[in-house]
C-alpha positions as CSV (number, residue, x, y, z in Angstrom):
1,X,-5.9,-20.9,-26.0
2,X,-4.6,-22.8,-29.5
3,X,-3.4,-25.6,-30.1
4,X,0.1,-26.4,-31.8
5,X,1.0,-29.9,-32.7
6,X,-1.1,-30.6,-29.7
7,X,-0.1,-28.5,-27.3
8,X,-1.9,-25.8,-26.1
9,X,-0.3,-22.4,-26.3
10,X,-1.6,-18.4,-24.8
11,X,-3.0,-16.5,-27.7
12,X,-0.6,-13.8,-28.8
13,X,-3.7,-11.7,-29.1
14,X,-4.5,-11.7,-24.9
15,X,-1.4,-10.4,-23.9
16,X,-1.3,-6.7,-24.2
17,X,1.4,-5.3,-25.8
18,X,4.1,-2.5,-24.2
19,X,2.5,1.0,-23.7
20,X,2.1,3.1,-27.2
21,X,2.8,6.4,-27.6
22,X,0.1,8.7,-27.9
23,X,-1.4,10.1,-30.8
24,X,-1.3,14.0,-30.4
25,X,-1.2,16.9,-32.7
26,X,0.4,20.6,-33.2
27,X,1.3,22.5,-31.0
28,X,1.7,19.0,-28.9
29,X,4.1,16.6,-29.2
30,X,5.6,13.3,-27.3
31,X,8.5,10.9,-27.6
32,X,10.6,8.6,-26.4
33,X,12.6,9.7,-23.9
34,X,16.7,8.6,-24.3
35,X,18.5,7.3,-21.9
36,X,21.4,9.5,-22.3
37,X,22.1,11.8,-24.1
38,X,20.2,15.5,-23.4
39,X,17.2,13.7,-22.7
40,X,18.9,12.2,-19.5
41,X,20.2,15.4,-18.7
42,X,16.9,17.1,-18.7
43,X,14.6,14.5,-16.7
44,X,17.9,14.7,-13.9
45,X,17.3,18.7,-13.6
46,X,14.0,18.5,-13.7
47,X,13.3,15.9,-10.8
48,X,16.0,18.1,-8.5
49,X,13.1,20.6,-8.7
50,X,11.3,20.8,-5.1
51,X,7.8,20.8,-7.0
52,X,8.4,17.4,-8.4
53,X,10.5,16.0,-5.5
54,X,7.7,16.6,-3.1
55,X,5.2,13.9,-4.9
56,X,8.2,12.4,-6.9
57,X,10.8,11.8,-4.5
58,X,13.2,10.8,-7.2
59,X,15.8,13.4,-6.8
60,X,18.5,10.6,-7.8
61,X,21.8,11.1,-9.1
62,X,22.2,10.7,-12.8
63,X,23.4,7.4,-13.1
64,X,20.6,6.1,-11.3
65,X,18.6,8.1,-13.7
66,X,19.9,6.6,-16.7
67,X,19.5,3.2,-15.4
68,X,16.0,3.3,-14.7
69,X,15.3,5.0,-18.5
70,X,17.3,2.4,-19.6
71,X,15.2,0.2,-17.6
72,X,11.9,1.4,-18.8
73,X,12.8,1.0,-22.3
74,X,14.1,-2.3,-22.5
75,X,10.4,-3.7,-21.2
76,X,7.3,-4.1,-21.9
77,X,5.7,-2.2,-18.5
78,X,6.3,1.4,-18.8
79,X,7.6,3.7,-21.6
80,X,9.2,7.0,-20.3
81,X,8.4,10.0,-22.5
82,X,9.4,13.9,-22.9
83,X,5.9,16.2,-24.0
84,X,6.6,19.2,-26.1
85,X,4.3,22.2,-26.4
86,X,5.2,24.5,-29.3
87,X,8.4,22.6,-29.5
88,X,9.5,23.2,-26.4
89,X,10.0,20.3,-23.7
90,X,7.2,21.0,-21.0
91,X,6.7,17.5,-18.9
92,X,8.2,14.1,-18.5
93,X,5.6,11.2,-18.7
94,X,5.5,7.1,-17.7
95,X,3.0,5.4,-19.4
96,X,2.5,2.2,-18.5
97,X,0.3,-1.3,-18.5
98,X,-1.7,-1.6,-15.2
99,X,-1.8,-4.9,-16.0
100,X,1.9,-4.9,-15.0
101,X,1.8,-2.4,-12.1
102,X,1.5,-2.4,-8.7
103,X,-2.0,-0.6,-9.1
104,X,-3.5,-3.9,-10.7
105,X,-4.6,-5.0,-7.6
106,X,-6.4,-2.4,-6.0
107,X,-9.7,-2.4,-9.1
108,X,-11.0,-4.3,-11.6
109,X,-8.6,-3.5,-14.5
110,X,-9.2,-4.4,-17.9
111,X,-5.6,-6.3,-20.0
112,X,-5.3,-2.7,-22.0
113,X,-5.8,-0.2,-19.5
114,X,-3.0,2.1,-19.5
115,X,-1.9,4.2,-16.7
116,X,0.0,7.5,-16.5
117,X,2.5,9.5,-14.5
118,X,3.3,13.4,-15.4
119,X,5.7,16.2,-14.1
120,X,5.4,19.5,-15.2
121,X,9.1,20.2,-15.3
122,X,9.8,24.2,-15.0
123,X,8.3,25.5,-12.3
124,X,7.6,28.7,-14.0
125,X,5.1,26.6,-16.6
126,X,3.0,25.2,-13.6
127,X,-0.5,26.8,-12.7
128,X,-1.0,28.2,-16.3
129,X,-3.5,25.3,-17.3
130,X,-0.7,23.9,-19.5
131,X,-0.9,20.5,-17.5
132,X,-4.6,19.7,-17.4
133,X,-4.1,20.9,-21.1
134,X,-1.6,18.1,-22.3
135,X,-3.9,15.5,-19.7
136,X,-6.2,15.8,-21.9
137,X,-4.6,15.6,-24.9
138,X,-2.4,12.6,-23.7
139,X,-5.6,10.4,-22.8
140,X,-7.4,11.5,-25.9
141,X,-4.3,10.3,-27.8
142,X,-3.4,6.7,-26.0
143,X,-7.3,6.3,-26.3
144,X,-6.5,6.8,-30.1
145,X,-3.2,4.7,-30.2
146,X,-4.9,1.3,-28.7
147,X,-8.3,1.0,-29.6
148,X,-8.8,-2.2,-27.1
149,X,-7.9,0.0,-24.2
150,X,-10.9,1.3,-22.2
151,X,-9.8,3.2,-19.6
152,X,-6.7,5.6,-18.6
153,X,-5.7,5.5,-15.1
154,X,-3.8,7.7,-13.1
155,X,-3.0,7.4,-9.0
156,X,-2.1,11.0,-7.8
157,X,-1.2,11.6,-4.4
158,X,-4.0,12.7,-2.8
159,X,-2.3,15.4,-1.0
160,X,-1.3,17.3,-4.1
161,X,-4.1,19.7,-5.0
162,X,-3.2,20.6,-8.4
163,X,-2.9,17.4,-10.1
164,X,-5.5,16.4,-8.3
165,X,-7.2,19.5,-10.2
166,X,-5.7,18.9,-13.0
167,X,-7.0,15.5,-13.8
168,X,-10.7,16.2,-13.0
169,X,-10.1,19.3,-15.8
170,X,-9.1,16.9,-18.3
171,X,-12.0,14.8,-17.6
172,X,-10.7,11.9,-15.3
173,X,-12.9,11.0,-12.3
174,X,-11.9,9.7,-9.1
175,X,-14.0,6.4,-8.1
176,X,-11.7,5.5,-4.8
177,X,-8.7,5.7,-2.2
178,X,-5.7,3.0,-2.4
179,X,-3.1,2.8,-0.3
180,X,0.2,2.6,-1.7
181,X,3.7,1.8,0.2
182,X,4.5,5.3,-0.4
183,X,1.3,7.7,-0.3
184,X,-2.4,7.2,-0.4
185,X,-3.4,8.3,-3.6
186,X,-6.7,9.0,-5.5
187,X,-7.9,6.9,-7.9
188,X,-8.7,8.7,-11.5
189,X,-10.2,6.9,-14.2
190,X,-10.8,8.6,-17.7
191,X,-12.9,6.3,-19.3
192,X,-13.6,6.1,-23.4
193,X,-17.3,6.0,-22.6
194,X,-19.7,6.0,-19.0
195,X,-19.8,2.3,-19.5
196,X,-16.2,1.7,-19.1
197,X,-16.1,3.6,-15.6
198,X,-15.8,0.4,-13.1
């Protein structure tokens, strides 16, 4: 706390700021994704897909689509992105603060900890490595865009095998259950060194 003309006021500096974008490099890139536009078009084909809609369940129309991108990106919780491999749009991402998600309850978070949520979005580009690939590259790369945060988190249903898979091959570890209102999920910590595992 500081004090201003005598009253005391939160230091700027405690609260963590919205969710950056990862720092990635060739063939890999990541962006904001739009809330119309293409963009809005894609991430609405993509989630009619029964490989996503089976851990997503987020087969919405497109107006609901647009309003929650529009949602996203007018706060300071979760920032929806499009990944690109070669160029070409492979998987739509939320990162997001745990320390404004539902998950901050269920473990000892630290203020920066940032979590993620990813979907592969062809289904012919699934089970070629491609998503443990970008996993890794994604936590390397929010690791490098917020130096205070410690620890990347993810919360995978634990019913689906190959994220599950996925994750451990790009170097998270599970340390625990948690019940959600909507699945029971593993989770995956990928920490920036052993210390920071909880």
């Amino acid at each position: 706390m500081t004090t201003v003309d005598g009253e005391q006021t939160e230091d700027a500096g405690n609260v963590p700021p919205g969710p950056p974008l990862p720092v990635v490099e060739h063939p890999w890139s990541v962006r904001r994704c739009a809330a119309n536009g293409s963009d809005l078009e894609l991430v609405h084909r993509w989630m009619q897909h029964p490989h996503i809609v089976a851990y997503w369940e987020q087969a919405w129309p497109i107006g609901r689509w647009r309003s929650e991108l529009s949602c996203q990106l007018s706060g300071d919780h979760s920032l929806p992105c499009l990944a690109f491999h070669h160029g070409v749009p492979l998987a739509y991402m939320e990162i997001y603060r745990v320390v404004r998600d539902r998950i901050a309850p269920y473990y000892a978070h630290q203020p920066h900890d940032l979590g993620v949520h990813l979907a592969i979005g062809e289904p012919s580009r699934t089970g070629r490595g491609l998503g443990r690939s970008l996993l890794r590259v994604l936590a390397e790369g929010l690791l490098r865009a917020d130096l205070e945060c410690r620890r990347i988190v993810a919360e995978p249903d634990v019913r689906n095998v190959p994220s599950l898979r996925a994750f451990t091959a790009a170097g998270f570890r599970t340390v625990g259950e948690i019940t959600l209102p909507d699945k029971t999920a593993a989770l995956m910590i990928r920490p920036r060194c052993e210390e920071d595992l909880p």
